[in-house]
C-alpha positions in Angstrom: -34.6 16.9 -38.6 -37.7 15.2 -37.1 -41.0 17.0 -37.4 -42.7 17.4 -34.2 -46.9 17.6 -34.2 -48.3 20.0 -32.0 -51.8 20.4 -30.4 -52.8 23.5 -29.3 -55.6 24.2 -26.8 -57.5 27.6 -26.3 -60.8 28.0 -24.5 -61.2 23.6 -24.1 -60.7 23.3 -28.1 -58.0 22.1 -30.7 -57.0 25.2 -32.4 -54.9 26.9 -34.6 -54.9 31.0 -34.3 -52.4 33.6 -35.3 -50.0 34.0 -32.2 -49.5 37.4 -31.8 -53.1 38.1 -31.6 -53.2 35.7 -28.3 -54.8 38.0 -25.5 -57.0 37.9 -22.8 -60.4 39.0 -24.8 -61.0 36.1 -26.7 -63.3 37.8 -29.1 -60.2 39.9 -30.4 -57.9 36.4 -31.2 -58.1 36.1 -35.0 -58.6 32.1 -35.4 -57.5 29.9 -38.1 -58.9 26.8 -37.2 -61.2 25.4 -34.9 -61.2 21.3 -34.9 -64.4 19.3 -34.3 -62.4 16.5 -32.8 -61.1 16.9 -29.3 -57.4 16.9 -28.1 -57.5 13.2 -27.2 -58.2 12.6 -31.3 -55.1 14.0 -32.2 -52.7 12.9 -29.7 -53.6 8.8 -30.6 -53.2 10.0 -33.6 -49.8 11.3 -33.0 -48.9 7.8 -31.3 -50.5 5.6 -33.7 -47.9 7.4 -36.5 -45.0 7.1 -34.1 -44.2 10.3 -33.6 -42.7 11.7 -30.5 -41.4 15.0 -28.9 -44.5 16.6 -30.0 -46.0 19.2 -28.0 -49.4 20.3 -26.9 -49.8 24.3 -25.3 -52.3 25.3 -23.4 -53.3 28.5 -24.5 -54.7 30.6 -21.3 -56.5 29.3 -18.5 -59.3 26.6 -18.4 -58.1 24.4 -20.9 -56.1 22.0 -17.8 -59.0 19.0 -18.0 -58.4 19.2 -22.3 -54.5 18.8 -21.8 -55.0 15.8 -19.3 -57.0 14.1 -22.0 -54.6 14.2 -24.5 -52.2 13.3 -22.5 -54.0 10.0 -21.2 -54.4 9.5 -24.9 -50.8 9.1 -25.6 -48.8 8.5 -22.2 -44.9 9.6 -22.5 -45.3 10.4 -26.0 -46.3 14.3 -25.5 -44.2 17.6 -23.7 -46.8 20.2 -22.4 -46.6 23.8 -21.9 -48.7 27.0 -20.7 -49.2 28.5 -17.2 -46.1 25.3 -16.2 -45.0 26.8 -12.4 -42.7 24.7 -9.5 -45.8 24.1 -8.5 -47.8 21.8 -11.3 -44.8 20.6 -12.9 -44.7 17.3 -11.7 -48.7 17.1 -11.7 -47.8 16.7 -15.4 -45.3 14.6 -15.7 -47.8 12.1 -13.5 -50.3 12.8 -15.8 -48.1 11.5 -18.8 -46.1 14.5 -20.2 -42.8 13.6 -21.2 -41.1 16.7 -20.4 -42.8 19.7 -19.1 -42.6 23.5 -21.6 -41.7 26.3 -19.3 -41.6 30.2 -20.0 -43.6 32.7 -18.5 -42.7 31.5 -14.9 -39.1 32.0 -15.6 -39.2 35.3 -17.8 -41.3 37.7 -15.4 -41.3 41.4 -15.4 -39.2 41.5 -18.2 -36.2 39.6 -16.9 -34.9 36.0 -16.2 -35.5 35.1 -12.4 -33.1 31.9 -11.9 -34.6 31.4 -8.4 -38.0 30.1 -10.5 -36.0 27.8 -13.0 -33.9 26.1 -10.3 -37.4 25.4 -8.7 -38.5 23.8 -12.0 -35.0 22.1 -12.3 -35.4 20.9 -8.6 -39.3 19.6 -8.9 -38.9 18.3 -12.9 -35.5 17.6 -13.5 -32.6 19.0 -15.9 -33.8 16.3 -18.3 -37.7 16.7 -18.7 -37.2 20.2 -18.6 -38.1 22.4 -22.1 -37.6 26.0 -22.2 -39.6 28.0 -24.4 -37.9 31.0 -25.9 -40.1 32.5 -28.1 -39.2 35.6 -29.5 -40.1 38.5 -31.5 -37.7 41.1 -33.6 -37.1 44.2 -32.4 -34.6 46.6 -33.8 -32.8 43.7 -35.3 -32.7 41.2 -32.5 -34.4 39.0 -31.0 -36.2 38.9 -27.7 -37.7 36.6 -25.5 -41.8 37.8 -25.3 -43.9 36.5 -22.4 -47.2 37.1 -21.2 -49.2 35.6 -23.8 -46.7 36.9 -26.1 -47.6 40.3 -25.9 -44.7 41.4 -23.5 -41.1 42.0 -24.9 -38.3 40.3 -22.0 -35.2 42.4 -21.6 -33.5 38.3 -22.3 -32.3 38.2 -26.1 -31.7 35.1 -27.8 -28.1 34.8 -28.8 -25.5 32.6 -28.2 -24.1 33.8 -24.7 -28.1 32.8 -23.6 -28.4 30.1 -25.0 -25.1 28.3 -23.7 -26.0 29.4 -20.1 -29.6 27.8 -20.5 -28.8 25.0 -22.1 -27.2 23.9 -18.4 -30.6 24.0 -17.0 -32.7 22.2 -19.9 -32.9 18.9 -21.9 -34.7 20.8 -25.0 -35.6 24.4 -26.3 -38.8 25.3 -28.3 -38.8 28.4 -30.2 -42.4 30.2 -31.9 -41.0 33.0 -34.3 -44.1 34.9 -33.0 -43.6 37.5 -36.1 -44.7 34.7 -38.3 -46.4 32.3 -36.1 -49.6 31.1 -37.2 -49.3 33.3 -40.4 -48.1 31.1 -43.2 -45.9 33.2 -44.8 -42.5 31.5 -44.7 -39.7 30.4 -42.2 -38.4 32.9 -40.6 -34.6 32.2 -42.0 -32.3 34.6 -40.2 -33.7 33.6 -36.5 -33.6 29.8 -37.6 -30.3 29.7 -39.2 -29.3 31.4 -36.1 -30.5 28.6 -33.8 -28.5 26.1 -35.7 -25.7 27.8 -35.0 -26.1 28.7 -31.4 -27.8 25.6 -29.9 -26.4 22.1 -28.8 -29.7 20.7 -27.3 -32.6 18.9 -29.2 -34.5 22.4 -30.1 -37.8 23.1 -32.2 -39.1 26.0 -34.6 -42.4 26.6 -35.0 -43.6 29.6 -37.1 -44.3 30.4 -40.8 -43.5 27.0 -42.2 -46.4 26.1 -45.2 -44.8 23.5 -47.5 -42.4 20.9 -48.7 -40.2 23.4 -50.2 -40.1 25.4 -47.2 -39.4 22.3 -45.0 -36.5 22.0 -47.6 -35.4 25.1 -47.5 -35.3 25.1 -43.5 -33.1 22.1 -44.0 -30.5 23.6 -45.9 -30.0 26.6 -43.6 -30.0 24.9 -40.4 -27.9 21.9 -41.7 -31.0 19.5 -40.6 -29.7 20.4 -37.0 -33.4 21.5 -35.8 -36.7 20.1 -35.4 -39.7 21.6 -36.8 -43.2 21.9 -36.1 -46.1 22.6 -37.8 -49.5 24.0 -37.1 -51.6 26.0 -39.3 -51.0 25.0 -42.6 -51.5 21.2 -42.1 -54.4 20.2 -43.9 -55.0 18.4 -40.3 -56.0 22.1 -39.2 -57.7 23.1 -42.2 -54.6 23.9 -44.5 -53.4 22.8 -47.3 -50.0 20.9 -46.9 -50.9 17.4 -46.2 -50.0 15.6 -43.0 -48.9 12.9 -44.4 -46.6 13.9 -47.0 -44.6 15.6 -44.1 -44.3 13.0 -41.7 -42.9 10.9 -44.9 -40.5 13.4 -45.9 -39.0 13.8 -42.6 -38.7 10.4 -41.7 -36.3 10.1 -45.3 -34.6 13.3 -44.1 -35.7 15.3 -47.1 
């Protein structure tokens, strides 16, 4: 189980907000944090502590120039996602990402369009290819969301999914959007789930707020997924020091 830092970006800034508040009006997303550094801070930071297969997520439009600076702060060290097309894909990967975060070009209009992954495949390649399925619940299973994760995909994450993607893609990262951003616990049923289902280097992100739950997430998922965490770092104004998880996964818990 590695831990894998994040930095997201909304409106040009480092922040942490509650995900399924994410919409166009900015005035209506319900913030968490706001850092006074800018994205370049955290990503040497991120490199100077070794860590890798972190991600950073641009979070709506505008926040391009941001993303390039973190990732000229730590070259190869960082994947990227948000608004990733066939067509800026490899912009990215030129710019220093290590793997490029795909979903909303993949997942339109509720459905998966395979034309626009084998484009992604074809300008990125199988192996710096991450494919975002984050999901909320709805009537007891899970779906893909898109559009700012505020649209429900008619794509569920199970197993039969995940093997077919998994041909297409080096990595998955997966927000539980119910609990993202919220900091009340891993959501255990999805991630136990993923352990199961997944063969790939894959990520949670969602819910996690301390040592016991980062324990806890261990034991269900056998330490077979990574984990990230935003909100409830005390890097981002929480209270579960940075430090203390980087040292506890690098023991393995």
């Amino acid at each position: 189980m590695k831990f894998r830092p994040c930095i997201d970006i909304h409106q040009g800034k480092v922040k942490q907000i509650v995900g399924s508040t994410l919409q166009p009006d900015a005035s209506k997303v319900v913030e968490n944090f706001v850092a006074a550094q800018g994205p370049g801070y955290f990503a040497a930071m991120y490199r100077e502590d070794g860590l890798t297969g972190g991600h950073i997520v641009m979070l709506g439009g505008g926040n391009e120039e941001a993303a390039a600076e973190a990732l000229r702060a730590y070259p190869g060290g960082l994947q990227i996602g948000g608004g990733i097309n066939a067509g800026n894909a490899a912009n990215y990967l030129e710019l220093g990402a290590s793997h490029v975060i795909v979903t909303s070009a993949i997942f339109r209009d509720g459905q998966l369009h395979m034309d626009e992954l084998l484009k992604l495949v074809a300008e990125a390649g199988k192996e710096r290819l991450v494919i975002d399925l984050s999901c909320k619940e709805k009537d007891g299973r899970y779906y893909v969301v898109t559009n700012q994760w505020r649209t429900f995909s008619d794509v569920e994450v199970n197993a039969a999914n995940i093997v077919e993607l998994e041909s297409y893609c080096s990595e998955f990262l997966i927000h539980a959007v119910d609990v993202e951003g919220k900091r009340e616990g891993v959501q255990e049923r999805l991630a136990e789930q993923l352990a199961a289902w997944t063969s790939i280097p894959t990520t949670y992100a969602g819910g996690a707020r301390s040592l016991a739950d980062l324990e806890r997430f261990r034991a269900i998922t056998g330490g077979r997924l990574d984990i990230t965490i935003g909100s409830a770092l005390d890097i981002f104004g929480g209270q579960l020091p940075y430090r203390d998880v980087i040292a506890y996964c690098k023991k393995g818990g």
